[in-house]
C-alpha positions as CSV (number, residue, x, y, z in Angstrom):
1,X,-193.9,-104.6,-63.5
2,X,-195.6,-101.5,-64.1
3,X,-193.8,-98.1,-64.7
4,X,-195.1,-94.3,-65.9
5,X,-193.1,-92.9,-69.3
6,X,-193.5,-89.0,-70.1
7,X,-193.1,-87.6,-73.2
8,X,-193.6,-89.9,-76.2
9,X,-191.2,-88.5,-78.8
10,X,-189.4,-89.6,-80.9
11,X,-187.3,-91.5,-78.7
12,X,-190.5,-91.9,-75.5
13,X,-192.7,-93.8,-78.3
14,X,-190.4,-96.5,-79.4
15,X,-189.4,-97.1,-75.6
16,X,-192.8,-97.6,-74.3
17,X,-193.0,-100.1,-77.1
18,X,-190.0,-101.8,-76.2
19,X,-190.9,-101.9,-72.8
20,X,-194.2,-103.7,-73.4
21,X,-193.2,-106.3,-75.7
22,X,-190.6,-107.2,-72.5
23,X,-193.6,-107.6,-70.6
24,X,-193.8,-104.2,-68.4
25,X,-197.1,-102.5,-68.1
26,X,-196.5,-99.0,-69.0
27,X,-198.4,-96.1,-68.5
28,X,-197.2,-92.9,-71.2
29,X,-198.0,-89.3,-70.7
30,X,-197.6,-86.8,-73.6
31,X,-199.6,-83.7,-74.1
32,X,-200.3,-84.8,-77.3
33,X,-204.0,-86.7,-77.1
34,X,-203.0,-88.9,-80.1
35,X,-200.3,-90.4,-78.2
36,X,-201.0,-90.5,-74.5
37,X,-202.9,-93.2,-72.4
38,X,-203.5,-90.2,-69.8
39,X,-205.1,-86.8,-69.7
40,X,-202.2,-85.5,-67.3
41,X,-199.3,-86.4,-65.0
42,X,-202.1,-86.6,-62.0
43,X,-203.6,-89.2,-63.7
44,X,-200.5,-90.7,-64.7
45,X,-199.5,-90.7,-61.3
46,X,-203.0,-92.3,-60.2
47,X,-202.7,-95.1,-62.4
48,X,-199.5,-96.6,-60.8
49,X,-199.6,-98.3,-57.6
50,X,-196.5,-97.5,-54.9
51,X,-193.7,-97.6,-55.3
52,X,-194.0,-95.9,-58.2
53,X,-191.2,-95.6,-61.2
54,X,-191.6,-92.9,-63.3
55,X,-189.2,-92.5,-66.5
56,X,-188.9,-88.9,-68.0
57,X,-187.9,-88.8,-71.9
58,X,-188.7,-85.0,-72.8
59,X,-186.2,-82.3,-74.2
60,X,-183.4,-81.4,-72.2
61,X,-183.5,-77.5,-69.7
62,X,-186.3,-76.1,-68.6
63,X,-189.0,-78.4,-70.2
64,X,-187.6,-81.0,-68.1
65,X,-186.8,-79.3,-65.0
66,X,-190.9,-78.3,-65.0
67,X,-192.1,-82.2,-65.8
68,X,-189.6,-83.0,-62.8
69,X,-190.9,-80.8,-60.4
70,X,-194.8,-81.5,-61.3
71,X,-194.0,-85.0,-60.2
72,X,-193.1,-84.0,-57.1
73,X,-196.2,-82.8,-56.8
74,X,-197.7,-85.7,-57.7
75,X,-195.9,-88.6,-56.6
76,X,-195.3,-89.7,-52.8
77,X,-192.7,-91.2,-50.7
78,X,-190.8,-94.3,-52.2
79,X,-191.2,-93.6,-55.8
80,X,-188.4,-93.3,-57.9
81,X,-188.5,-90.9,-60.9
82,X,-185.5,-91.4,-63.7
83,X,-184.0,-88.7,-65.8
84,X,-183.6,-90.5,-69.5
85,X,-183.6,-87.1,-71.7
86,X,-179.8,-85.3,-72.7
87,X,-179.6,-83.5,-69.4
88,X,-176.5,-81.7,-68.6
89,X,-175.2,-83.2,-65.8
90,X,-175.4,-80.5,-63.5
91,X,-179.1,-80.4,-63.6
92,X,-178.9,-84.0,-61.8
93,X,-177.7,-82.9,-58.3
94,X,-180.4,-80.3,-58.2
95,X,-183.3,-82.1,-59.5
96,X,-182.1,-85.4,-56.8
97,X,-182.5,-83.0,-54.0
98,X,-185.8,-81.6,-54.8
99,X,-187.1,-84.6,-54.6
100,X,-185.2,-86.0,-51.9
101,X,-186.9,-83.4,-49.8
102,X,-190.4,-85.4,-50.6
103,X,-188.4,-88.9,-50.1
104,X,-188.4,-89.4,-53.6
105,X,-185.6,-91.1,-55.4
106,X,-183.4,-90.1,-58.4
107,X,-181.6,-91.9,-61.4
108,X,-179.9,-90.1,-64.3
109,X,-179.5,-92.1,-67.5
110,X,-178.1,-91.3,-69.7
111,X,-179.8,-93.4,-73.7
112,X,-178.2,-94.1,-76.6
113,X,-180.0,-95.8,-79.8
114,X,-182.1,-93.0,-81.1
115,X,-184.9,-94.2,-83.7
116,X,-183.4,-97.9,-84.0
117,X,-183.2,-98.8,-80.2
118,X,-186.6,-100.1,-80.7
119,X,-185.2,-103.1,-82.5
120,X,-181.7,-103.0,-81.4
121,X,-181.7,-101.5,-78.1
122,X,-180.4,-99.1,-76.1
123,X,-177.2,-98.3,-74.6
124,X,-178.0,-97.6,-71.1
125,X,-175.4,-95.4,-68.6
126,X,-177.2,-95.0,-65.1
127,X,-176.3,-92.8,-62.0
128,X,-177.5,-92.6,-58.8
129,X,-177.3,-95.2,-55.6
130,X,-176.8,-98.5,-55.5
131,X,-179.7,-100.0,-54.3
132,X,-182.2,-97.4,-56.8
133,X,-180.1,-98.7,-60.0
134,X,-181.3,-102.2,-58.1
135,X,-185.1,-101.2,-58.2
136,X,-185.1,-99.9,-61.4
137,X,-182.9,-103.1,-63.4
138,X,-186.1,-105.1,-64.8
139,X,-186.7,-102.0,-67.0
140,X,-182.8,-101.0,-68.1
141,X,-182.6,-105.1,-68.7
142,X,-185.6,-104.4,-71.0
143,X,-184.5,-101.4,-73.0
144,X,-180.9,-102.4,-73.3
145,X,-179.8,-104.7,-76.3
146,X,-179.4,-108.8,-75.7
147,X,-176.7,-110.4,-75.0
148,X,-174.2,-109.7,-71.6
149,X,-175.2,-106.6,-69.7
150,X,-172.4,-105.1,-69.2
151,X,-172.1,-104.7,-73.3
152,X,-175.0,-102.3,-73.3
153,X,-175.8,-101.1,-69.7
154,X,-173.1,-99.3,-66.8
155,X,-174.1,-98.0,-63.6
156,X,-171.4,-94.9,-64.4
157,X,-171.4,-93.7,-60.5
158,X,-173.4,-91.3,-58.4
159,X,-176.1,-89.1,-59.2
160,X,-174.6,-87.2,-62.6
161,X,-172.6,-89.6,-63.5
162,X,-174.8,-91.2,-66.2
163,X,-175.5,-88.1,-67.9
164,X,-172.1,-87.4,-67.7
165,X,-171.3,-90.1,-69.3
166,X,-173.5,-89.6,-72.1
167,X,-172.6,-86.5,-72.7
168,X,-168.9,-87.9,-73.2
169,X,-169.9,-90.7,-75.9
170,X,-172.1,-87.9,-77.7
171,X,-168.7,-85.9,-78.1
172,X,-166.8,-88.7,-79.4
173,X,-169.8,-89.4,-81.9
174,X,-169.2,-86.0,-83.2
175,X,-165.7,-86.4,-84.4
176,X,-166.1,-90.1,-85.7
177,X,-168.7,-88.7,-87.2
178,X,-167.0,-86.1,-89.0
179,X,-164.1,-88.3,-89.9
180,X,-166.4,-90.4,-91.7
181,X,-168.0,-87.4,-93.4
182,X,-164.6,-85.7,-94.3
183,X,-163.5,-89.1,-96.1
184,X,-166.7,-89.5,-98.0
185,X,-165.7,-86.0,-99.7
186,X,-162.1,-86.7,-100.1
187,X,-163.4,-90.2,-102.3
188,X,-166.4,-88.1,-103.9
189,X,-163.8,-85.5,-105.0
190,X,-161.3,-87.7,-106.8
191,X,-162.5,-89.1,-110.3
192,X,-160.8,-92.2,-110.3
193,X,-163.0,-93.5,-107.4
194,X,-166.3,-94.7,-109.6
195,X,-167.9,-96.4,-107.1
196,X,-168.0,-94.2,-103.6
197,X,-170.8,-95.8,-102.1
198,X,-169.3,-99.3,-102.8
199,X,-166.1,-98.3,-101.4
200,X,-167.9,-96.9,-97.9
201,X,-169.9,-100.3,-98.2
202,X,-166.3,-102.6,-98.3
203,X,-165.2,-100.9,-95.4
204,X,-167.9,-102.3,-93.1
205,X,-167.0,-105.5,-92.9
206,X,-163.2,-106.2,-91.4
207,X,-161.8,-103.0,-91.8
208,X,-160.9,-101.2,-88.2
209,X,-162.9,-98.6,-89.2
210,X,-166.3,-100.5,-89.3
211,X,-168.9,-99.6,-86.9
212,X,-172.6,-98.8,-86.9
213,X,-172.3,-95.1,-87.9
214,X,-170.3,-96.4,-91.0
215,X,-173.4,-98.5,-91.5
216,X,-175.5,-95.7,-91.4
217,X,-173.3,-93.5,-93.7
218,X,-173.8,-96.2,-96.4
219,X,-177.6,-96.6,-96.1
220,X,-177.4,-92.8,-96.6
221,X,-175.3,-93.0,-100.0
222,X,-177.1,-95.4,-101.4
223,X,-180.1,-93.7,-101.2
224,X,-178.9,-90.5,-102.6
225,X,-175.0,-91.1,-103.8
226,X,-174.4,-87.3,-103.8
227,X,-176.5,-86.4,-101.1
228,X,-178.3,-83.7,-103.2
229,X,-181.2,-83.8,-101.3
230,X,-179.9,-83.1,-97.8
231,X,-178.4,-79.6,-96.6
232,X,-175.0,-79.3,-95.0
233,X,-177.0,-77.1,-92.4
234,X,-176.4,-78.9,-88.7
235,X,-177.8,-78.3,-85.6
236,X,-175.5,-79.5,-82.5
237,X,-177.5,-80.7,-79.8
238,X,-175.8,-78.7,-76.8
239,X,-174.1,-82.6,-75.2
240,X,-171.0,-81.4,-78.0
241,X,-170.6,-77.6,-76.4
242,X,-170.6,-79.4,-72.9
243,X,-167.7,-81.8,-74.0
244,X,-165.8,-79.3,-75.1
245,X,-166.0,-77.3,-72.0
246,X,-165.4,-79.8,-69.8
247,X,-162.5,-80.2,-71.3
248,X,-161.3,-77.2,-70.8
249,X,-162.1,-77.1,-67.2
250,X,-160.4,-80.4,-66.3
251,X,-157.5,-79.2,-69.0
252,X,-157.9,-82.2,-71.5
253,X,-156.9,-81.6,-75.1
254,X,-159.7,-82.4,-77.5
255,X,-158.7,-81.2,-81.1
256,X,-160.8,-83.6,-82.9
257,X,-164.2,-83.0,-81.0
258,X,-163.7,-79.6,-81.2
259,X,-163.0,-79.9,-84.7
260,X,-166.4,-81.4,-85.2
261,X,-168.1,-79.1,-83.1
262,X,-166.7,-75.6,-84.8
263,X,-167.8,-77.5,-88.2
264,X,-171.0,-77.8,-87.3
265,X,-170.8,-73.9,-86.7
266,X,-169.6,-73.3,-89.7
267,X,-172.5,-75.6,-91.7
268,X,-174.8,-73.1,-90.6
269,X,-173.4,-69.7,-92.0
270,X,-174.1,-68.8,-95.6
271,X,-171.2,-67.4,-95.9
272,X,-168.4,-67.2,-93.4
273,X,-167.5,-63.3,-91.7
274,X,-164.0,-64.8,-90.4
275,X,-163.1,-66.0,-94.0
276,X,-164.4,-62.7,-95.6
277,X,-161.8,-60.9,-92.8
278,X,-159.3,-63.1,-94.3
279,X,-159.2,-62.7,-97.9
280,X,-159.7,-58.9,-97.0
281,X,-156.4,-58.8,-95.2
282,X,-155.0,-61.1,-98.1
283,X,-156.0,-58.3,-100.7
284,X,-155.1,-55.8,-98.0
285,X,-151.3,-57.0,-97.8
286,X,-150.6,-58.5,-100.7
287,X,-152.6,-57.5,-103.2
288,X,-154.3,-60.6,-103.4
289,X,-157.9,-61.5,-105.4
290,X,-161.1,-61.3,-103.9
291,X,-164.4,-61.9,-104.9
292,X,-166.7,-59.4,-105.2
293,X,-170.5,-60.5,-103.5
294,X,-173.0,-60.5,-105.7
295,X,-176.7,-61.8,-105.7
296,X,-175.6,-64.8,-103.8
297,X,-173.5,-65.0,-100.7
298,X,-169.9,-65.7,-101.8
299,X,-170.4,-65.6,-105.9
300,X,-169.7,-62.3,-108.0
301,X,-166.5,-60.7,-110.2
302,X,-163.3,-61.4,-109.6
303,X,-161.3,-57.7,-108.9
C-alpha cells in the first residue's frame, strides 16, 4: 500500500515512520526541504498511483482548509483524502462537499498519542462512510496500538463525527489533567509529605486513579521534583473552548472541564484584573487590606 502524508510535524513525522515500519509506502509533503520527499503537493500527487489516499496532519483553520482545497486541485476522481489534524468538527461537512464535487472522498479522524504514538500508537476515531473507513483500514490498523481494534480505533459515525469525538476526549483530558495537577500541589504544600514524587509514583500501579497521564505526571517530577524549570503559562489548544460550548448548546453541565479550561486562562495573566476588582471592593466595604503594586505585578506595601 502506498499513501501521501502532508505536513511532517511534530505529530506528521513520527506517523510516516510508523506507517513504514508497517510496511506502507509513504510519500510526505512538508514545506520544509529537510523533511519532505517532495518539492510540492503536485508532485506529491504525481507520485501516487489511483486511487489515491492522501492523509493531512497540519495545524488546525485556515492552514488546513488551504492544503485541503490545493488537493482538489491536484488529485482526481476516486481518491480519498483524510482529515487527521484537531479540526473542529464543523469544518468536516464543508471540506467533504468540496471535494465531493470533484468525486473525491472524505474521512475525518480524529488522533490521539502525540509524540509517543510512534511506539505506542495511536488512538484512532474515524468519520465518514462506511465503505471509505473500509479503503482506508490497512493504514488506521497500522497507526493504531496492538492488540483488539476496537481498544484503539472507532468508526465514531458520519462525516464530523471523528473530530467530534476527539474534540470530546481532549475535554476530558483537560480536567483529569488538572485534577492530577491540583493534587500534586495540595501533597507539595503539606510538610509532612517528604517524598511527593514517590507518592505520585505508588499511585500508578492499582490505585483507580492510575492511567498514562499519571505516568507522565511522574516522569515530569522526577526530573524536576518542584518543577522550577517550567512556567505555569498554558496555552489551550482551541478542542477545550469547543467542549465547553457544545455544552452549552446541547445544555450539558460540565463544571470540571470548564474548571480546567478558565485555569488555563488564568495561567496566563500576570496578575489577575477580576481578583484586583475584588480585593478593591473588599477594602471598599469593609475596610479590608490590600496590597499596594509595586515593581512586580501583585507584590508591594501592605495599606
Amino acid at each position: 500500500m502506498k499513501i501521501g502524508l502532508v505536513g511532517l510535524g511534530k505529530m506528521g513525522f513520527n506517523m510516516r515512520e510508523r506507517l513504514r515500519r508497517a510496511g506502507i509506502e509513504v510519500v510526505g509533503y512538508d514545506p520544509r526541504p529537510d523533511v519532505t520527499d517532495v518539492e510540492s503537493l503536485q508532485a506529491l500527487a504525481e507520485a501516487l498511483t489511483g486511487p489515491r489516499i492522501v492523509w493531512v496532519m497540519v495545524p488546525s483553520g485556515q492552514i488546513t482548509a488551504d492544503t485541503i482545497s490545493d488537493l482538489a486541485a491536484v488529485l482526481s476522481t476516486g481518491d480519498l483524502v483524510i482529515d487527521g489534524g484537531n479540526s473542529r468538527y464543523t469544518a468536516d461537512a464543508p471540506n467533504a462537499a468540496m471535494l465531493d464535487a470533484r468525486g473525491i472522498a472524505y474521512l475525518d479522524c480524529g488522533v490521539s498519542g502525540g509524540v509517543w504514538g510512534l511506539e505506542n500508537g495511536y488512538g484512532l476515531m474515524a468519520g465518514g462512510a462506511a465503505p471509505d473507513v473500509a479503503r482506508a483500514m490497512p493504514v488506521f490498523d497500522a497507526l493504531r496500538p496492538e492488540g483488539p481494534r476496537e481498544e484503539g480505533f472507532a468508526h465514531a459515525g458520519p462525516v464530523g463525527a471523528g473530530h467530534y469525538a476527539k474534540m470530546i476526549h481532549n475535554g476530558i483530558e483537560y480536567g483529569l489533567m488538572h485534577a492530577y495537577a491540583e493534587g500534586y500541589e495540595l501533597l507539595a504544600a503539606e510538610q509532612l509529605v517528604t517524598d511527593v514524587p514517590g507518592v505520585l509514583k505508588a499511585w500508578t500501579r492499582g490505585t483507580v486513579v492510575r492511567s498514562w497521564l499519571l505516568d507522565l505526571l511522574v516522569k515530569a517530577v522526577e526530573a524536576d521534583p518542584g518543577l522550577a524549570a517550567i512556567s505555569g503559562w498554558t496555552a489551550d489548544s482551541g478542542e477545550g473552548r469547543w467542549t465547553v460550548e457544545e455544552a452549552i448548546a446541547h445544555s450539558v453541565p460540565v463544571p470540571v472541564i470548564s474548571a480546567a479550561l478558565f485555569a488555563r486562562f488564568a495561567s496566563r495573566q500576570d496578575d489577575s484584573p477580576a481578583m484586583k476588582a475584588v480585593a478593591a471592593l473588599r477594602n471598599q466595604f469593609g475596610g479590608h487590606d490590600v496590597h499596594r503594586a509595586g515593581p512586580t505585578s501583585g507584590s508591594g506595601s501592605t495599606s
